[in-house]
C-alpha positions in Angstrom: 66.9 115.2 128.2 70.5 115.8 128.4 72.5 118.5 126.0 74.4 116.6 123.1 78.2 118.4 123.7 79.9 118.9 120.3 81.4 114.9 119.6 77.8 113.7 119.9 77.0 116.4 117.7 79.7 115.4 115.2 79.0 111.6 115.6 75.4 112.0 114.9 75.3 113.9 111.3 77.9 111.7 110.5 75.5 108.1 111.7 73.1 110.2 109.4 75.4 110.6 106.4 76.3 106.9 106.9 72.7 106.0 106.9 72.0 108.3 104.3 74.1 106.5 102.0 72.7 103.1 102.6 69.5 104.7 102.1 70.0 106.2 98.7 72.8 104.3 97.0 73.0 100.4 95.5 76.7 99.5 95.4 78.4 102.0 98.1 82.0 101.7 99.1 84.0 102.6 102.3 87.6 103.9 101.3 90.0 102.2 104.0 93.5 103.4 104.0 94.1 102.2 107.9 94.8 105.8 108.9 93.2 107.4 111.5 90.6 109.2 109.7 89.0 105.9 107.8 89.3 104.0 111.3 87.2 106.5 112.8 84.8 105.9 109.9 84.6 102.4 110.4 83.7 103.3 113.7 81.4 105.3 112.9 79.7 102.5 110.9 79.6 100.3 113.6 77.4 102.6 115.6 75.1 103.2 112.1 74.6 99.8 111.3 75.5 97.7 113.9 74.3 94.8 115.2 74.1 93.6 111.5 77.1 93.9 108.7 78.0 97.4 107.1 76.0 97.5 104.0 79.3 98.2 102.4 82.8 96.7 102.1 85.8 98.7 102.7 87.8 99.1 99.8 91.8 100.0 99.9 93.7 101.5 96.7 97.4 99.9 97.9 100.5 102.7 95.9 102.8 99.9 97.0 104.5 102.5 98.8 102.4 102.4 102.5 104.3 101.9 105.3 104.4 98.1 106.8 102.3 99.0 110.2 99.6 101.0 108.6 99.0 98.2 106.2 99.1 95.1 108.9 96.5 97.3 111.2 94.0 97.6 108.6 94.1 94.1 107.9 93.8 93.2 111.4 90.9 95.5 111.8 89.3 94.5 108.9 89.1 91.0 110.1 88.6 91.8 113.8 85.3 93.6 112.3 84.2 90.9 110.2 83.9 92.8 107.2 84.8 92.5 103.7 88.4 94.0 102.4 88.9 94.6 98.8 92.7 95.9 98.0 93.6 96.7 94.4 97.5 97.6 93.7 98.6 100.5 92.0 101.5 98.1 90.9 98.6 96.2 88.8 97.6 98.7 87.4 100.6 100.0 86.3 101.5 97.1 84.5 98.2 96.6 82.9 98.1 100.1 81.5 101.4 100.1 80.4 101.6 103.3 83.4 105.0 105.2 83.9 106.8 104.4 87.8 107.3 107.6 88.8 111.0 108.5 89.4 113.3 110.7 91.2 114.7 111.1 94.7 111.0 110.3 96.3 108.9 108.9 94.0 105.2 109.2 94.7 102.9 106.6 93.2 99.8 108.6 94.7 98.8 110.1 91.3 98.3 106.9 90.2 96.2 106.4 92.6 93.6 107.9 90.4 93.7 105.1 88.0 93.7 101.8 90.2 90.5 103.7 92.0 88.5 104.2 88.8 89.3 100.8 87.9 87.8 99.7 90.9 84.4 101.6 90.9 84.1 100.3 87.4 85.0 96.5 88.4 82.5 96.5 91.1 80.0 99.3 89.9 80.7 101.1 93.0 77.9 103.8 92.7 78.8 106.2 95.9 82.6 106.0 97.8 82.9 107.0 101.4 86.1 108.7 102.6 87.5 110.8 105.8 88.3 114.1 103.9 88.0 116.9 106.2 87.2 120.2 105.3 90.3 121.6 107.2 92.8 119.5 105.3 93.5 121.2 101.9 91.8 124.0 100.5 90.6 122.2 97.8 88.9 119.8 100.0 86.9 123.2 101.5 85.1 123.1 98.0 83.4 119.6 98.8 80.1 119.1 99.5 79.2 115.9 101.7 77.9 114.2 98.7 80.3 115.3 95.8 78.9 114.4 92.4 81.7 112.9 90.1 81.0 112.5 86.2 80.9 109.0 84.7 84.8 110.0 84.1 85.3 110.2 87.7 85.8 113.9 87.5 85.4 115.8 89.4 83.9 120.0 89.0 83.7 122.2 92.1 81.0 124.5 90.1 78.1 121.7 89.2 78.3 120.9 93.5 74.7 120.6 94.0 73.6 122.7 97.7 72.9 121.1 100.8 70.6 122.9 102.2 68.7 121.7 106.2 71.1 118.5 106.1 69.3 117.3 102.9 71.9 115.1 101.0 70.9 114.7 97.0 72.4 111.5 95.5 70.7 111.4 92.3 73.0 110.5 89.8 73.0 109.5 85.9 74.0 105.7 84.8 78.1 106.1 84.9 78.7 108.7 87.2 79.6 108.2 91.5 79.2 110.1 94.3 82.0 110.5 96.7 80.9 111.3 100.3 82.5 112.9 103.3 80.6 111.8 106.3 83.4 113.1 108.7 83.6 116.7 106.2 82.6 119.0 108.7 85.2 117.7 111.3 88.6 119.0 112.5 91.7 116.9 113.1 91.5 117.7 116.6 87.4 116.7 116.2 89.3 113.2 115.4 91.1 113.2 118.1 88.7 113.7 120.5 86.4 111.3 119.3 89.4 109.0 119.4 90.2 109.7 122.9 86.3 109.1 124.3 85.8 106.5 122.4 89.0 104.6 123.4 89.8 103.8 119.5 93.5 101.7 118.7 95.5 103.0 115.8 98.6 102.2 114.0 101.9 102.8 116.4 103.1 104.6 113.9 100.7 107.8 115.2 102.6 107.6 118.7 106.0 109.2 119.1 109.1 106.3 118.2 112.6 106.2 117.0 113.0 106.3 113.1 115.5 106.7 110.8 114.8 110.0 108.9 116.3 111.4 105.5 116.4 115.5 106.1 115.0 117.0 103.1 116.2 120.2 102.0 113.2 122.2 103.8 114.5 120.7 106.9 111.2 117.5 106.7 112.0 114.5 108.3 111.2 111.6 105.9 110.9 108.4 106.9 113.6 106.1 105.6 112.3 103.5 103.3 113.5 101.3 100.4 111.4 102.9 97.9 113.5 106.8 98.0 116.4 107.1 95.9 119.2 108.8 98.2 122.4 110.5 97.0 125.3 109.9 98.8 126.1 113.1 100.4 121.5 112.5 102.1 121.6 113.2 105.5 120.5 110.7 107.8 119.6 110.5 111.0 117.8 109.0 114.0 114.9 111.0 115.4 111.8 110.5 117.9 109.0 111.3 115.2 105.2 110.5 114.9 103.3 110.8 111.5 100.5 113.3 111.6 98.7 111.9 108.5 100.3 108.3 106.8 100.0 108.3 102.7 102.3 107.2 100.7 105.7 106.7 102.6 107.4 108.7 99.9 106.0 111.7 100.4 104.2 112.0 103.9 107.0 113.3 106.2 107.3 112.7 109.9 107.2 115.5 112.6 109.4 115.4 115.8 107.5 114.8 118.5 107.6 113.1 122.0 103.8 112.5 122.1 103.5 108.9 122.9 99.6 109.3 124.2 96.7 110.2 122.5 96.4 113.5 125.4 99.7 114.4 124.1 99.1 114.4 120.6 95.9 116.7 121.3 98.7 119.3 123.2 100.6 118.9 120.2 97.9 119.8 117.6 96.4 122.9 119.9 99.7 124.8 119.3 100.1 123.3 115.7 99.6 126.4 113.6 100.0 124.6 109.9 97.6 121.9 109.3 98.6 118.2 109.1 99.0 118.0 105.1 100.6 121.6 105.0 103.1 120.1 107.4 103.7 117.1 105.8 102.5 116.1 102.5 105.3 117.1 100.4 102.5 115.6 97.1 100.3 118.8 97.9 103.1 121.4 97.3 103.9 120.4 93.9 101.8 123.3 92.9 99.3 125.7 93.7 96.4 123.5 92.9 98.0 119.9 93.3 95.3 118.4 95.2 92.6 120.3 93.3 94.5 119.3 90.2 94.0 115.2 91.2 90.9 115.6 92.6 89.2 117.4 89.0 91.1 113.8 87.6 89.4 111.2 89.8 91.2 111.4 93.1 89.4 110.8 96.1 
């Protein structure tokens, strides 16, 4: 029998996790930004599920604020896979609740995020939500489990994370509450990669080195230029070969000069990174110490 290297390794507890969840859960939900991470999950679902449909529809929470290519490659993917594509606007939900836009220089809607997500678990009784979160993201990600238990607020509490113990996944859950799960949790972003490279998997340009026109933010971050920032006049502005490492909300997911136009050189790139892709460039997760433990104990995904 041949050895199983460390991507068949990978793909195989995450086929389990995906199966796992089809298994256990009634109304299950695939979280599909069009970034890299959520394509390699649909992927990944192929190979779990496949030759019949994914026993789950892929759901997208839209800030408004996504950049243009990201947005018109997961609708093409959506509908080269045959599968179902819910997308629920933050805008919406904003005006439904009566929400405050946020403002300044680069507004981020992602907060909001929190809300137009809950509304859509509710709406479709969405009992368990798959995402790409990876362990080596965020350090508040590290406190996930692969099946993290949220309350029937959407809350989340890093100290009732039940133990996974001999890859035994518990979703037993109380009338209200949802389980978020990480099938792709104990990967790295150069795990992604990889898998991306030997499996031969298209992604958004925007990934791949190109010419953009970048605002320079005071820490020296290149961010994309967009209609949605509000610049001063003396912003500095300039044209730059960039790639994004990670694509959130347009606002506040900054570029990285780079020349990698392959996916070989993009795996050069990231072996001499030494700050990991949302350290680099989501400016959301420096707000504070806890930002993205702060959204996530709220709701966020």
């Amino acid at each position: 029998m041949p050895t199983l290297d460390y991507l068949d390794r990978l793909e195989a507890e995450a086929i389990h996790i995906l199966r796992e969840v089809a298994g256990q859960f009634e109304r299950p939900a695939l979280l599909f930004s069009g970034g890299k991470d959520s394509i390699v999950l649909t992927r990944l679902a192929e190979k779990a599920f496949r030759p019949g449909k994914f026993p789950f529809p892929l759901v997208h929470v839209d800030t408004g604020h996504n950049f243009p290519e990201v947005l018109a490659f997961r609708d093409a993917l959506a509908a080269q896979l045959g599968e179902k594509l819910v997308v629920r606007k933050v805008e919406d939900t904003i005006k439904q609740k009566g929400l405050q836009d946020p403002t300044g220089k680069y507004p981020s809607r992602n907060p909001l995020q929190t809300y137009t997500l809950l509304d859509v678990i509710e709406e479709f009784e969405f009992d368990a939500c798959i995402g790409g979160a990876r362990r080596d993201e965020e350090k508040a990600r590290a406190k996930e489990r692969i099946f993290s238990v949220r309350d029937d607020f959407g809350q989340w509490d890093p100290k009732r994370q039940r133990p996974e113990l001999w890859n035994i996944y518990n979703g037993k859950i109380q009338k209200g509450e949802n389980v978020r799960v990480f099938p792709i949790s104990n990967w790295t972003e150069l795990d992604v990669w990889n898998y991306i490279r030997r499996e031969n998997i298209a992604l958004p340009e925007i990934y791949f080195a190109h010419e953009r026109q970048c605002v320079v933010l005071p820490g020296g971050q290149l961010l994309g230029l967009t209609e949605h920032l509000h610049l001063d006049a003396d912003d500095e502005i300039v044209s730059r070969q960039v790639r994004f490492r990670t694509v959130g909300d347009a606002t506040c997911t900054a570029a990285v000069a780079s020349d990698a136009s392959t996916v070989e050189d993009i795996i050069a790139d990231i072996i001499q990174a030494k700050v990991s892709e949302r350290g680099a460039t989501r400016l959301d997760d420096t707000i504070s110490e806890t930002g993205m433990e702060d959204r996530k104990r709220n709701g966020y995904f």
